[in-house]
mmCIF file of the N, C-alpha and C atoms, coordinates in Angstrom:
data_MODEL
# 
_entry.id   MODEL 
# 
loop_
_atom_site.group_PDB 
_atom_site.id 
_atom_site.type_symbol 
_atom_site.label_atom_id 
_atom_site.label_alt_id 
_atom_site.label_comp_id 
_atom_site.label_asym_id 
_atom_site.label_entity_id 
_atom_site.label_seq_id 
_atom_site.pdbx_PDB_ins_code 
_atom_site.Cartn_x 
_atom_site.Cartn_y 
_atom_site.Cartn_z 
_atom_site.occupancy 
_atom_site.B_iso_or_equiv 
_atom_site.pdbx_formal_charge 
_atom_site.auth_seq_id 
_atom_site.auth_comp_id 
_atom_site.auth_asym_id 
_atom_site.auth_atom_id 
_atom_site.pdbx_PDB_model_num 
ATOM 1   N N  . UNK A 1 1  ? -10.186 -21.467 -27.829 1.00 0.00 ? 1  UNK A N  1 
ATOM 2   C CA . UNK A 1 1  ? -9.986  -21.010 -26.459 1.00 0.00 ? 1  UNK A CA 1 
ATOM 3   C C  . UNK A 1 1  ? -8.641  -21.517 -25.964 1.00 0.00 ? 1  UNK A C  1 
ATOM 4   N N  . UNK A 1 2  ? -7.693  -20.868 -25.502 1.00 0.00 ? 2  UNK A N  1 
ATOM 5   C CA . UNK A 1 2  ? -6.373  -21.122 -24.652 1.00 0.00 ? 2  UNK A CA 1 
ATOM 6   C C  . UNK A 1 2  ? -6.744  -21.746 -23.754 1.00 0.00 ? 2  UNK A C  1 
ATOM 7   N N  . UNK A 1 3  ? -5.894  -22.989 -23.393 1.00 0.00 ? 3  UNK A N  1 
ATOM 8   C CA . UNK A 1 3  ? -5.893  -24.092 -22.315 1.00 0.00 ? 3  UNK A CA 1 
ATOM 9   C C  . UNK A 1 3  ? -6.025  -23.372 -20.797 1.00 0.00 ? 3  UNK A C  1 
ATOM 10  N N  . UNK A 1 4  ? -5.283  -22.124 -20.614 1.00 0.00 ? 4  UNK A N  1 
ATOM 11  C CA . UNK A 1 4  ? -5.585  -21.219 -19.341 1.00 0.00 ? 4  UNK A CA 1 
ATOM 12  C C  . UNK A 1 4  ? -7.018  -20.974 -19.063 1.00 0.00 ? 4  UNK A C  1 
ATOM 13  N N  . UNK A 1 5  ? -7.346  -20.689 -20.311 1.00 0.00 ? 5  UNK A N  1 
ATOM 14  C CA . UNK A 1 5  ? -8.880  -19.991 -19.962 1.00 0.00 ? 5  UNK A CA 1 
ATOM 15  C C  . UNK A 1 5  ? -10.140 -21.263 -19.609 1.00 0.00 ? 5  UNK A C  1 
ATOM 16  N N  . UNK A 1 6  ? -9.972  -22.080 -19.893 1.00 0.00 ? 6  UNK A N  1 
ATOM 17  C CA . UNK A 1 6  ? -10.135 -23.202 -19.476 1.00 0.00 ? 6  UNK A CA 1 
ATOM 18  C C  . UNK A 1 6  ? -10.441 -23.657 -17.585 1.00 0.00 ? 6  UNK A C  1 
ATOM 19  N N  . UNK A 1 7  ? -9.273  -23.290 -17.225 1.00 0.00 ? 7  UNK A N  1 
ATOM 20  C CA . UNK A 1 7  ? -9.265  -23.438 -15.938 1.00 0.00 ? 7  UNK A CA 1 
ATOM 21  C C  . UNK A 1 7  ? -9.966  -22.678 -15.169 1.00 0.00 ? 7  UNK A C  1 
ATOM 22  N N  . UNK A 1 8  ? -10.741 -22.270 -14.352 1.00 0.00 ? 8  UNK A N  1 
ATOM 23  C CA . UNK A 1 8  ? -11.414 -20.852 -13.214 1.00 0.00 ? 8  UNK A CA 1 
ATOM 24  C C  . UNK A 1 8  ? -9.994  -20.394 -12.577 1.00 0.00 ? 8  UNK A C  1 
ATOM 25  N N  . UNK A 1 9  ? -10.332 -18.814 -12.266 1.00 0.00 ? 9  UNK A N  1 
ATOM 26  C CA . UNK A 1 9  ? -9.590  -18.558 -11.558 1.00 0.00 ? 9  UNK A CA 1 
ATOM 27  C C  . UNK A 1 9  ? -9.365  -18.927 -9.859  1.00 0.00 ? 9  UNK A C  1 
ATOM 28  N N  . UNK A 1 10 ? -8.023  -18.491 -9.681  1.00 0.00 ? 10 UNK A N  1 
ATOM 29  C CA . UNK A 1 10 ? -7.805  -19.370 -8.102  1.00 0.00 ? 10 UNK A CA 1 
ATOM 30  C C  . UNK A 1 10 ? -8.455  -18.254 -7.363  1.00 0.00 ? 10 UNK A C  1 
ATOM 31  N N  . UNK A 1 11 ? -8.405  -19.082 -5.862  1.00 0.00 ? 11 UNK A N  1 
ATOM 32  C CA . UNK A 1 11 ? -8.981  -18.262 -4.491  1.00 0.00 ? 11 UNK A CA 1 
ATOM 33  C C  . UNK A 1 11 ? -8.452  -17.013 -4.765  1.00 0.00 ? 11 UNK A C  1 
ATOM 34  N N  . UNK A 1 12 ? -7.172  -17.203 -4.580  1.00 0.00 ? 12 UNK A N  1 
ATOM 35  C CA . UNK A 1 12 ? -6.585  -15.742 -4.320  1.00 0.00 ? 12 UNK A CA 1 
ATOM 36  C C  . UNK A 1 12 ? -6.248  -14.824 -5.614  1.00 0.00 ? 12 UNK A C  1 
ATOM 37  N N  . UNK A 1 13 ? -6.643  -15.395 -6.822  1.00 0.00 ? 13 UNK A N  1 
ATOM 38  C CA . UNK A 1 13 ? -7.075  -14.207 -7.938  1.00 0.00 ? 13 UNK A CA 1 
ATOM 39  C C  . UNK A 1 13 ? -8.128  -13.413 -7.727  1.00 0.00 ? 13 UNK A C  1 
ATOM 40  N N  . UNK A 1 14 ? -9.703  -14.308 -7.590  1.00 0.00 ? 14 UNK A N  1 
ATOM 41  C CA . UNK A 1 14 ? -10.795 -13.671 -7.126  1.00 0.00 ? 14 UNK A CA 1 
ATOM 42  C C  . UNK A 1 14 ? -10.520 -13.090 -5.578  1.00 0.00 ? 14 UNK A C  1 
ATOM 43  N N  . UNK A 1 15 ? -9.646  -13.398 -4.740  1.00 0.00 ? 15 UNK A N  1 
ATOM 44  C CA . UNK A 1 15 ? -10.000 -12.746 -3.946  1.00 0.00 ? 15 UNK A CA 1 
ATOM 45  C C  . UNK A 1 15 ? -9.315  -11.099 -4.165  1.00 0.00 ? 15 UNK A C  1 
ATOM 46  N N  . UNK A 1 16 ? -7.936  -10.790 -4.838  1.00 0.00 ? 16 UNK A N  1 
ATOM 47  C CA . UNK A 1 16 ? -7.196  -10.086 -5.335  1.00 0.00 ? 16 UNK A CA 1 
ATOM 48  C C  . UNK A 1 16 ? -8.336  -8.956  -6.224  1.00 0.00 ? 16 UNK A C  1 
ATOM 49  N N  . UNK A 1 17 ? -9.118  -9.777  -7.174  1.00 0.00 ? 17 UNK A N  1 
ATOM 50  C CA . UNK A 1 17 ? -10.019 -8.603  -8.152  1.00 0.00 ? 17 UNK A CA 1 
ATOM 51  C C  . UNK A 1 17 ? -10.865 -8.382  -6.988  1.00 0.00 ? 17 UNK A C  1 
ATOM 52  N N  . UNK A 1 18 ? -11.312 -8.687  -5.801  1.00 0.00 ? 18 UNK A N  1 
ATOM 53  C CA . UNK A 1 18 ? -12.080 -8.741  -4.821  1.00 0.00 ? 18 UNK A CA 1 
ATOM 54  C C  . UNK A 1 18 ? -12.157 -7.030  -4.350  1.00 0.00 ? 18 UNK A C  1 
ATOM 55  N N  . UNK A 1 19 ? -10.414 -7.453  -4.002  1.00 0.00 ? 19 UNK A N  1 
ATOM 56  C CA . UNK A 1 19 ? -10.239 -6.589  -2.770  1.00 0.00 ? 19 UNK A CA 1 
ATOM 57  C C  . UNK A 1 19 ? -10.183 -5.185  -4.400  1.00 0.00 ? 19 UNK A C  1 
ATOM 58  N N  . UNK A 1 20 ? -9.630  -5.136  -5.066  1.00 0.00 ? 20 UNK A N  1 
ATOM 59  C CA . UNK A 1 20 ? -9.481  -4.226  -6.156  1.00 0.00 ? 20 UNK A CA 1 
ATOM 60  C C  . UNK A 1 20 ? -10.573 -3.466  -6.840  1.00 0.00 ? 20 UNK A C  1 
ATOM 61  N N  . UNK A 1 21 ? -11.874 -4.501  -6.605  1.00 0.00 ? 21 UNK A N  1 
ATOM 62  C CA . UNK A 1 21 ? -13.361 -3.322  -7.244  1.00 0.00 ? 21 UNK A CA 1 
ATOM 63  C C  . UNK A 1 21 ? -13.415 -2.464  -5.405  1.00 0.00 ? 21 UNK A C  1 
ATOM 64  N N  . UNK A 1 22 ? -12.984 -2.778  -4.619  1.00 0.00 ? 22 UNK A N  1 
ATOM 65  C CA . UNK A 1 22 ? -13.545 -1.760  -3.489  1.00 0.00 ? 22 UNK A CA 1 
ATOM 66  C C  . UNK A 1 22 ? -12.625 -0.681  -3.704  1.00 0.00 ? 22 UNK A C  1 
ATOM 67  N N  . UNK A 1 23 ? -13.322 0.575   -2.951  1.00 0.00 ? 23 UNK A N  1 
ATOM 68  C CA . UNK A 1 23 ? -12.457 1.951   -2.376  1.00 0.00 ? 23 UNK A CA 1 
ATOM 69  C C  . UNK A 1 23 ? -12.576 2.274   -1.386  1.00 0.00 ? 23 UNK A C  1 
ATOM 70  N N  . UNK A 1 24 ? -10.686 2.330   -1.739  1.00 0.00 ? 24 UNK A N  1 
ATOM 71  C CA . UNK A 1 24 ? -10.411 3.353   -0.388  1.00 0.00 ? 24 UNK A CA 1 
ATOM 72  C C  . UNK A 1 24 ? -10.185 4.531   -0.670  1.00 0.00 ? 24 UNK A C  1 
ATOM 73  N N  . UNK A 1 25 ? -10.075 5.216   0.756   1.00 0.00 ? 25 UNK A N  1 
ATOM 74  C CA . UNK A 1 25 ? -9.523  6.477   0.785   1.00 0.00 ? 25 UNK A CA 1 
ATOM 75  C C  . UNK A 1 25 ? -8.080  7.162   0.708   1.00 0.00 ? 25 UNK A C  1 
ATOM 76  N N  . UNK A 1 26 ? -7.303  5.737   0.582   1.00 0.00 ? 26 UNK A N  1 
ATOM 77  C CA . UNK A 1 26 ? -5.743  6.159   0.216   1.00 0.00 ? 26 UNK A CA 1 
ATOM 78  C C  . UNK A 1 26 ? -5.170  5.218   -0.019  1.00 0.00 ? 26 UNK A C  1 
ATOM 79  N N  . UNK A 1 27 ? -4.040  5.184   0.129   1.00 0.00 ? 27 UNK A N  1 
ATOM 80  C CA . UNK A 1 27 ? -3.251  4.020   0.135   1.00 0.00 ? 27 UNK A CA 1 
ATOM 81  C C  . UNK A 1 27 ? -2.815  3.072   1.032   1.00 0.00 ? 27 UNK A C  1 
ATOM 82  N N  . UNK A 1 28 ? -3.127  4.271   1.826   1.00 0.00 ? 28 UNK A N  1 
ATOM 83  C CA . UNK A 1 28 ? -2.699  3.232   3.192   1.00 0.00 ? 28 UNK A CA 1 
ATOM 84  C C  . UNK A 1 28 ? -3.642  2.543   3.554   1.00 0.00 ? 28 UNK A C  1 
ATOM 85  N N  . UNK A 1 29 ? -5.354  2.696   3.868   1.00 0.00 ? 29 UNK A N  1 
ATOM 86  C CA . UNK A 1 29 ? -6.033  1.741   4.210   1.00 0.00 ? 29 UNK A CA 1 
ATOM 87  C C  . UNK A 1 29 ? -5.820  0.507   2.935   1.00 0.00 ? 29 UNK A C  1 
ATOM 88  N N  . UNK A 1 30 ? -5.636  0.461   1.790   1.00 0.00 ? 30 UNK A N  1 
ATOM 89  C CA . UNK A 1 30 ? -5.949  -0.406  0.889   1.00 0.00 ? 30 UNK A CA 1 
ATOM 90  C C  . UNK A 1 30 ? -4.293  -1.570  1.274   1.00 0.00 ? 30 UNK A C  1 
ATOM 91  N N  . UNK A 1 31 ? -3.581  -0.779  1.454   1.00 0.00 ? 31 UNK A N  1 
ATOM 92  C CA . UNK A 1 31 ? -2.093  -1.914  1.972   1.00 0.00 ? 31 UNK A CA 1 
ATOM 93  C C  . UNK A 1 31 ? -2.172  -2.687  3.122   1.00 0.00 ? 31 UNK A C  1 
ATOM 94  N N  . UNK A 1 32 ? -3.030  -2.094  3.553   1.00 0.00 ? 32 UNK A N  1 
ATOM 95  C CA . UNK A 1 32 ? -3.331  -2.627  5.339   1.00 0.00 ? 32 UNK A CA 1 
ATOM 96  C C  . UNK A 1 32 ? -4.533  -3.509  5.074   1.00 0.00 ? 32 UNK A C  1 
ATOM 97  N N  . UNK A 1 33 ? -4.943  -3.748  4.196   1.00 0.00 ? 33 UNK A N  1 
ATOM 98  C CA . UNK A 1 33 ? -6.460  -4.651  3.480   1.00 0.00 ? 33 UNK A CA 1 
ATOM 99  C C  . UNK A 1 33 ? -5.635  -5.671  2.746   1.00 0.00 ? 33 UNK A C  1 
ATOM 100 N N  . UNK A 1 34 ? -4.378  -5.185  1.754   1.00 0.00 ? 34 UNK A N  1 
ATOM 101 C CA . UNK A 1 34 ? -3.477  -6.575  1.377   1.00 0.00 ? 34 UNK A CA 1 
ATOM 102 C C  . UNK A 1 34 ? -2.893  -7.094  2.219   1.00 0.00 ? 34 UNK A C  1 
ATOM 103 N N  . UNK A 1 35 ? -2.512  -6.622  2.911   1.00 0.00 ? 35 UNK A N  1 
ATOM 104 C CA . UNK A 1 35 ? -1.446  -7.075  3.907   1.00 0.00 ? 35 UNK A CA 1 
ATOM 105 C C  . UNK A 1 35 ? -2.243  -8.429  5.108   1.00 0.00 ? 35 UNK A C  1 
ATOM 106 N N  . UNK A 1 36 ? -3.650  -7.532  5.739   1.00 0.00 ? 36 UNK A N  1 
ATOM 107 C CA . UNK A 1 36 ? -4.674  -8.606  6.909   1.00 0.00 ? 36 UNK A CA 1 
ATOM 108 C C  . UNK A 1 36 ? -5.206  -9.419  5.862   1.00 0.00 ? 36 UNK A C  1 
ATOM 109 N N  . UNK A 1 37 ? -6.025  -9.337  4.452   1.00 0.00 ? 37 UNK A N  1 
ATOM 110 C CA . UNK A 1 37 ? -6.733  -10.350 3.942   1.00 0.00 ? 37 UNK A CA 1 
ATOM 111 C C  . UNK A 1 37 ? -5.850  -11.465 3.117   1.00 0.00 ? 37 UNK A C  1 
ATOM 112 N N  . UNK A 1 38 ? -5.052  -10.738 2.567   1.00 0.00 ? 38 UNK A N  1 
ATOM 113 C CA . UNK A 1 38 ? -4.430  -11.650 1.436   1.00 0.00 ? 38 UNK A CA 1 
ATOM 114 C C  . UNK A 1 38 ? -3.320  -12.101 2.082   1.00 0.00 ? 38 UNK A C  1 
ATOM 115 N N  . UNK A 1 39 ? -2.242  -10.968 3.279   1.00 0.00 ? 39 UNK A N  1 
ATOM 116 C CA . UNK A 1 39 ? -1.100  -12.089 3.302   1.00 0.00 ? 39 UNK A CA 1 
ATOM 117 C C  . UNK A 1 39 ? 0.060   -11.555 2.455   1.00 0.00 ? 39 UNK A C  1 
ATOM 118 N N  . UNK A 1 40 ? -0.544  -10.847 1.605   1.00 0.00 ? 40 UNK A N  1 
ATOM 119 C CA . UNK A 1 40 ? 0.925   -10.658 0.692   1.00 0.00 ? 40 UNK A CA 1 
ATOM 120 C C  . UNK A 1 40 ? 1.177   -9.308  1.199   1.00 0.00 ? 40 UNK A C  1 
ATOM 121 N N  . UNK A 1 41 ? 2.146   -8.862  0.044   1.00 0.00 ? 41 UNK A N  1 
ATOM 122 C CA . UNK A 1 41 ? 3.084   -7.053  0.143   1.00 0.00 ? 41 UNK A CA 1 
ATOM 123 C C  . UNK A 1 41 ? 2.010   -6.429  -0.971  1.00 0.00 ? 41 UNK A C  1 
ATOM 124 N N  . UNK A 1 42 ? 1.710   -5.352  -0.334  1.00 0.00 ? 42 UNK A N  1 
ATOM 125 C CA . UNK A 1 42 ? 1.153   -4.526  -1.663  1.00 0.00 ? 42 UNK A CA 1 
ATOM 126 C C  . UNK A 1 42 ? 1.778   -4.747  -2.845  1.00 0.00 ? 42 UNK A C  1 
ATOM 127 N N  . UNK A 1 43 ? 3.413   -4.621  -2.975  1.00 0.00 ? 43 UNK A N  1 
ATOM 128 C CA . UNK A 1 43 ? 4.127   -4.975  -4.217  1.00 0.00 ? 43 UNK A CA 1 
ATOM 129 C C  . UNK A 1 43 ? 3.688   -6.152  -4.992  1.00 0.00 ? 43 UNK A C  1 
ATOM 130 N N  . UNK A 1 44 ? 2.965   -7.001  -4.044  1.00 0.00 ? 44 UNK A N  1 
ATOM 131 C CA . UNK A 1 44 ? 3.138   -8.416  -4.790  1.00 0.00 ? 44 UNK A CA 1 
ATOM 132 C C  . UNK A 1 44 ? 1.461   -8.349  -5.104  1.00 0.00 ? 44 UNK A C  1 
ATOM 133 N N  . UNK A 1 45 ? 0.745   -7.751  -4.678  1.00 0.00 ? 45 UNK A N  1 
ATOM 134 C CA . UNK A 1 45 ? -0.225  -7.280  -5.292  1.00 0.00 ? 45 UNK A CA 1 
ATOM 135 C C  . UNK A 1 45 ? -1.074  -6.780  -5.735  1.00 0.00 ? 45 UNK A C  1 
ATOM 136 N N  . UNK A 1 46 ? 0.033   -5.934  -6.483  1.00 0.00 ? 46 UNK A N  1 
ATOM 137 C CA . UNK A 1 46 ? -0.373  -4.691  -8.081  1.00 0.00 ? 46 UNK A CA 1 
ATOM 138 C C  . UNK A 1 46 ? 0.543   -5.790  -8.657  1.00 0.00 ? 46 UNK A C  1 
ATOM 139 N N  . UNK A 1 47 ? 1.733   -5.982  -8.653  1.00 0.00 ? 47 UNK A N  1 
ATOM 140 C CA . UNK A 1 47 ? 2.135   -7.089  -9.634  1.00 0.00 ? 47 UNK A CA 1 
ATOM 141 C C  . UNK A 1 47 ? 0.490   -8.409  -9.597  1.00 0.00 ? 47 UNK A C  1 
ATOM 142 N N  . UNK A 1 48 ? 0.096   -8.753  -8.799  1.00 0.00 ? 48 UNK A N  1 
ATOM 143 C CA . UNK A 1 48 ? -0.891  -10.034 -9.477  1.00 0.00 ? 48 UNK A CA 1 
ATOM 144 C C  . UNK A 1 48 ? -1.816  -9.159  -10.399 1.00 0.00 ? 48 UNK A C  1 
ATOM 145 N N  . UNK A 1 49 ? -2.346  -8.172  -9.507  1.00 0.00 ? 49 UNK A N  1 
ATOM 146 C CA . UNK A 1 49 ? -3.625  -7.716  -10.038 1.00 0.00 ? 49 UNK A CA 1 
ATOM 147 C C  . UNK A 1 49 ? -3.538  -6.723  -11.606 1.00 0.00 ? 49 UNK A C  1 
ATOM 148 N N  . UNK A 1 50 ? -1.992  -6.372  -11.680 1.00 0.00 ? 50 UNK A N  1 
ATOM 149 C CA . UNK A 1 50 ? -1.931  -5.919  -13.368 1.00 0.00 ? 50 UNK A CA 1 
ATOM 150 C C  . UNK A 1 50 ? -1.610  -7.696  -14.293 1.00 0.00 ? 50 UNK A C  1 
ATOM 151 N N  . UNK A 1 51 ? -1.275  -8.593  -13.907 1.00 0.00 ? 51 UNK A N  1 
ATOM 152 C CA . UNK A 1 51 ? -1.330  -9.804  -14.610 1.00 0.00 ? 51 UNK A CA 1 
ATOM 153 C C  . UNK A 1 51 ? -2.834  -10.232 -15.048 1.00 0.00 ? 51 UNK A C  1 
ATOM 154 N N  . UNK A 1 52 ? -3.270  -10.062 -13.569 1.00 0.00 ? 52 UNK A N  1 
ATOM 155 C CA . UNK A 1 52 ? -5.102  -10.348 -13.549 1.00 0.00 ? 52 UNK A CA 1 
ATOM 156 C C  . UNK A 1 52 ? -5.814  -9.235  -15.156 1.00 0.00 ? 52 UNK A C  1 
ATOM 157 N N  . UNK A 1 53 ? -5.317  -8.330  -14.699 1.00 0.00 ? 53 UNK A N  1 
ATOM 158 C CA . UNK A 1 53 ? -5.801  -7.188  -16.324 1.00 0.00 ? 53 UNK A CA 1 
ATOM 159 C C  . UNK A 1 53 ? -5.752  -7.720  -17.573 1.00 0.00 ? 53 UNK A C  1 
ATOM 160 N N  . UNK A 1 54 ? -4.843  -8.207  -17.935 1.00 0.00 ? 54 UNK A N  1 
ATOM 161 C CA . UNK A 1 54 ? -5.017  -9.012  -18.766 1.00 0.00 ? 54 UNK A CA 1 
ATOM 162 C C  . UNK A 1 54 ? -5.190  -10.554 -19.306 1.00 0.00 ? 54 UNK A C  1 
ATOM 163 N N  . UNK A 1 55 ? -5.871  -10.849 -18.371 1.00 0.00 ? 55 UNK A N  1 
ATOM 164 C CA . UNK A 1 55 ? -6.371  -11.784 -18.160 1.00 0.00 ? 55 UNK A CA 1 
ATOM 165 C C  . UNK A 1 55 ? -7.800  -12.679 -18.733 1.00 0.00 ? 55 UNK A C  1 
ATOM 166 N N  . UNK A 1 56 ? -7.932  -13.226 -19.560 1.00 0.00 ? 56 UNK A N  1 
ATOM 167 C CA . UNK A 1 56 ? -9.619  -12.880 -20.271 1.00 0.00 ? 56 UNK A CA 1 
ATOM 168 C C  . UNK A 1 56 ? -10.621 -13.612 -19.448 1.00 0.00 ? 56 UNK A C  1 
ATOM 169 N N  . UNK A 1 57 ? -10.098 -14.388 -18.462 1.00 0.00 ? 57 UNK A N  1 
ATOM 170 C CA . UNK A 1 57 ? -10.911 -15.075 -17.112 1.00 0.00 ? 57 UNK A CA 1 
ATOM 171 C C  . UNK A 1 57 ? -11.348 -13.734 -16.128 1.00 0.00 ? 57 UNK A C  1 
ATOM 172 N N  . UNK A 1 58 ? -10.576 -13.089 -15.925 1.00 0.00 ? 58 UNK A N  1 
ATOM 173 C CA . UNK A 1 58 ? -10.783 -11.799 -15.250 1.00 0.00 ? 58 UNK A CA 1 
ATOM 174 C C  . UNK A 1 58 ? -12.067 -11.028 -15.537 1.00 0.00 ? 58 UNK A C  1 
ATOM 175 N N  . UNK A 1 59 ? -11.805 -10.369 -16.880 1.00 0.00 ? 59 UNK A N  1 
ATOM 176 C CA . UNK A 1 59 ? -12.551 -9.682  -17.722 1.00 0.00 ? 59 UNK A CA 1 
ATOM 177 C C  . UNK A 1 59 ? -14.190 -10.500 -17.541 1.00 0.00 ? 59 UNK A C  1 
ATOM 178 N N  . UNK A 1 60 ? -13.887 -11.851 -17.642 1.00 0.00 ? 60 UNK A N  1 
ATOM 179 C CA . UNK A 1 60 ? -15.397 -12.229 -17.558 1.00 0.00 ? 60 UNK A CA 1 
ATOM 180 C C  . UNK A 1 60 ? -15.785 -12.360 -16.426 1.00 0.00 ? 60 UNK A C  1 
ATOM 181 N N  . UNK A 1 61 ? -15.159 -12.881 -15.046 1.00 0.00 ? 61 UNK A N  1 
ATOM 182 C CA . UNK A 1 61 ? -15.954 -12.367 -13.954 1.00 0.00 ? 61 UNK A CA 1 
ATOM 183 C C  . UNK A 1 61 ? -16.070 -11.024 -13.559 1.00 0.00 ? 61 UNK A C  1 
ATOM 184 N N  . UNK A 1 62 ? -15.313 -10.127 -13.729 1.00 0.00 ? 62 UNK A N  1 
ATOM 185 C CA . UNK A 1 62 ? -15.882 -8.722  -13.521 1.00 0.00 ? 62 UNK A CA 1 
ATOM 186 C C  . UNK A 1 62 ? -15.469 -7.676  -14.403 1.00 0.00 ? 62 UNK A C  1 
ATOM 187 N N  . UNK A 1 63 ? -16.209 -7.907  -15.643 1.00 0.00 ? 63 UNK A N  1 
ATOM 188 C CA . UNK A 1 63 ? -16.100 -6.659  -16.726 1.00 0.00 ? 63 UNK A CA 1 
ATOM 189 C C  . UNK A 1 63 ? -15.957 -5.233  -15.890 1.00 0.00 ? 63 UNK A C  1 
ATOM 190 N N  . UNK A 1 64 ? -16.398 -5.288  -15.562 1.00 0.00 ? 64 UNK A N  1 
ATOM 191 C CA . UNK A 1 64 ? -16.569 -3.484  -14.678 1.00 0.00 ? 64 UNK A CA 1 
ATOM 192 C C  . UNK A 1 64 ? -15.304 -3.154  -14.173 1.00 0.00 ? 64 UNK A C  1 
ATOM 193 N N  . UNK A 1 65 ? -14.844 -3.882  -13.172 1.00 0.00 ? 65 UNK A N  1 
ATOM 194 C CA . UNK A 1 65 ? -13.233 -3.194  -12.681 1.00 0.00 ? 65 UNK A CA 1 
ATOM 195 C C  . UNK A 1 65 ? -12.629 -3.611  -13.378 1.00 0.00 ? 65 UNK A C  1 
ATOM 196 N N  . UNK A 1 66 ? -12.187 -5.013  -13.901 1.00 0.00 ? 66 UNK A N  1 
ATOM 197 C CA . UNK A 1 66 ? -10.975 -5.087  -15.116 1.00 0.00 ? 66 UNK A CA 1 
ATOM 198 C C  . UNK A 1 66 ? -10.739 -3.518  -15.987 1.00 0.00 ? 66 UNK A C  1 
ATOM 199 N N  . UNK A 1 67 ? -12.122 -3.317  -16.683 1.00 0.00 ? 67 UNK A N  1 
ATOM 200 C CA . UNK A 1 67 ? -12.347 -2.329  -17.774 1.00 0.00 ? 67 UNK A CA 1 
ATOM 201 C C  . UNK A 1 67 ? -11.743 -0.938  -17.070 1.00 0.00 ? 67 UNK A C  1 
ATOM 202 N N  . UNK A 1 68 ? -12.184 -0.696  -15.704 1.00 0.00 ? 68 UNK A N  1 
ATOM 203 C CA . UNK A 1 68 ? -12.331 0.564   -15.035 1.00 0.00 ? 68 UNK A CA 1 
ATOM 204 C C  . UNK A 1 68 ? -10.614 0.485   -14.759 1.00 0.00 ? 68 UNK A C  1 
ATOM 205 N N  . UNK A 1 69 ? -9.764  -0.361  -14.122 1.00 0.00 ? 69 UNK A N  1 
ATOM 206 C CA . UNK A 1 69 ? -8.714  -0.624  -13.787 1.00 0.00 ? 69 UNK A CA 1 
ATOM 207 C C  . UNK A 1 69 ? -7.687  -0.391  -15.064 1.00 0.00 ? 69 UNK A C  1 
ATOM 208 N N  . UNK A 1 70 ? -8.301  -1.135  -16.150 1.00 0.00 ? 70 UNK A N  1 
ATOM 209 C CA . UNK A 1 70 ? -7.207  -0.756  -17.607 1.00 0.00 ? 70 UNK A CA 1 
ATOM 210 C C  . UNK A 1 70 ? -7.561  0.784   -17.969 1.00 0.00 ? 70 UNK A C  1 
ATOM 211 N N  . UNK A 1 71 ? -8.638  1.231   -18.142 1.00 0.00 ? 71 UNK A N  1 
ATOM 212 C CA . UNK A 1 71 ? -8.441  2.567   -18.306 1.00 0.00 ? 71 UNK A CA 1 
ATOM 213 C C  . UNK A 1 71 ? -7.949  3.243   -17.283 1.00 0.00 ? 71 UNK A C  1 
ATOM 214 N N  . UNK A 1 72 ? -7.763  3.026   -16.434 1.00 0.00 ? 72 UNK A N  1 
ATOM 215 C CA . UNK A 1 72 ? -6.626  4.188   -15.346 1.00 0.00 ? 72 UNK A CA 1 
ATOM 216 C C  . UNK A 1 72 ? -5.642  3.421   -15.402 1.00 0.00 ? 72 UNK A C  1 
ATOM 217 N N  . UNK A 1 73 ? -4.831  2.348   -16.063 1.00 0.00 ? 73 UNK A N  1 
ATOM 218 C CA . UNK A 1 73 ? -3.360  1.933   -16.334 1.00 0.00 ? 73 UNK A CA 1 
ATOM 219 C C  . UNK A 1 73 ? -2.973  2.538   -17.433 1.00 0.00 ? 73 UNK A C  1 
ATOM 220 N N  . UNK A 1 74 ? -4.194  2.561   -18.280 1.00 0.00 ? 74 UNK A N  1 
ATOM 221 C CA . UNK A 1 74 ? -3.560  3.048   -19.540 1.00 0.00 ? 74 UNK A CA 1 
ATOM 222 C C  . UNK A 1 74 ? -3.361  4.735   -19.945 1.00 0.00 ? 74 UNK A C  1 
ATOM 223 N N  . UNK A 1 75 ? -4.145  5.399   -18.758 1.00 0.00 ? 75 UNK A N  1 
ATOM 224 C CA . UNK A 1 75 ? -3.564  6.712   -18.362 1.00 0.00 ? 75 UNK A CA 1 
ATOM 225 C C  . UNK A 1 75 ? -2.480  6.875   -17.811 1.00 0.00 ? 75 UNK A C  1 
ATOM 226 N N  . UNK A 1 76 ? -2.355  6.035   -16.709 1.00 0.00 ? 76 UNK A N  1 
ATOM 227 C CA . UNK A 1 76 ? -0.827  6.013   -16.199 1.00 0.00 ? 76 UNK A CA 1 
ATOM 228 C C  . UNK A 1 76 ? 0.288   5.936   -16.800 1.00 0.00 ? 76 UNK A C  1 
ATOM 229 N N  . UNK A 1 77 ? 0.152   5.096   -17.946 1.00 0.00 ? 77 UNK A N  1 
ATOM 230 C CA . UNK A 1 77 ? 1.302   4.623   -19.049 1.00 0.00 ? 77 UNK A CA 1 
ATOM 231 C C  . UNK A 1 77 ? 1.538   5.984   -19.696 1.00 0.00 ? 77 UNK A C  1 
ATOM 232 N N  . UNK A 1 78 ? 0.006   6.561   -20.315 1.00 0.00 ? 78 UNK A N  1 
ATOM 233 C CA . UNK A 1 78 ? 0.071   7.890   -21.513 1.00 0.00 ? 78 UNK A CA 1 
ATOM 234 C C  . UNK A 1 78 ? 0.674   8.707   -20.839 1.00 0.00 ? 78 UNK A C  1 
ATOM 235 N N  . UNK A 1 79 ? 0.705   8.897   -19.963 1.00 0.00 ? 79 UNK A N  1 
ATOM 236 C CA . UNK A 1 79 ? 1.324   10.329  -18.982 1.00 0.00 ? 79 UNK A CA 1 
ATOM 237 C C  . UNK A 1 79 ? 2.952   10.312  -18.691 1.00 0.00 ? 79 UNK A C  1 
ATOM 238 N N  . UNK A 1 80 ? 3.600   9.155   -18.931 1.00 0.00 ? 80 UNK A N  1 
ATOM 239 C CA . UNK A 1 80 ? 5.060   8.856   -19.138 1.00 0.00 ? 80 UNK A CA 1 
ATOM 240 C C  . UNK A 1 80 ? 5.256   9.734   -19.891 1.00 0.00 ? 80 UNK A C  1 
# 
């Protein structure tokens, strides 16, 4: 096991895969959900939450969106 995986993830990882298994209806409510809960820029997190993807701490607290989240990245990529 890698010394990372070791550690739990922080507040604001889980809170990041948090806000990421919910839906919205666009984009804009979901920026306006990073922006009041987390504090950050949307930019700053899709940058955490594609780090979080591969992540194997991730994967084990929530198999379901990690999994659901890499298969619609990895469409995004194929379609380049």
């Amino acid at each position: 096991m890698a010394p990372e995986a070791a550690e739990p993830l922080s507040a604001r990882d889980l809170a990041v895969l948090a806000l990421a298994a919910r839906t919205f209806t666009g984009s804009g409510p979901r920026e306006r959900a990073v922006r009041e809960e987390l504090g950050i820029s949307p930019t700053a997190y899709f940058q955490l939450l594609n780090a979080l993807l591969d992540d194997p701490r991730a994967l084990a607290h929530d198999p379901v969106t990690v999994n659901r989240l890499r298969a619609e990245r990895d469409v995004r990529r194929a379609q380049r």
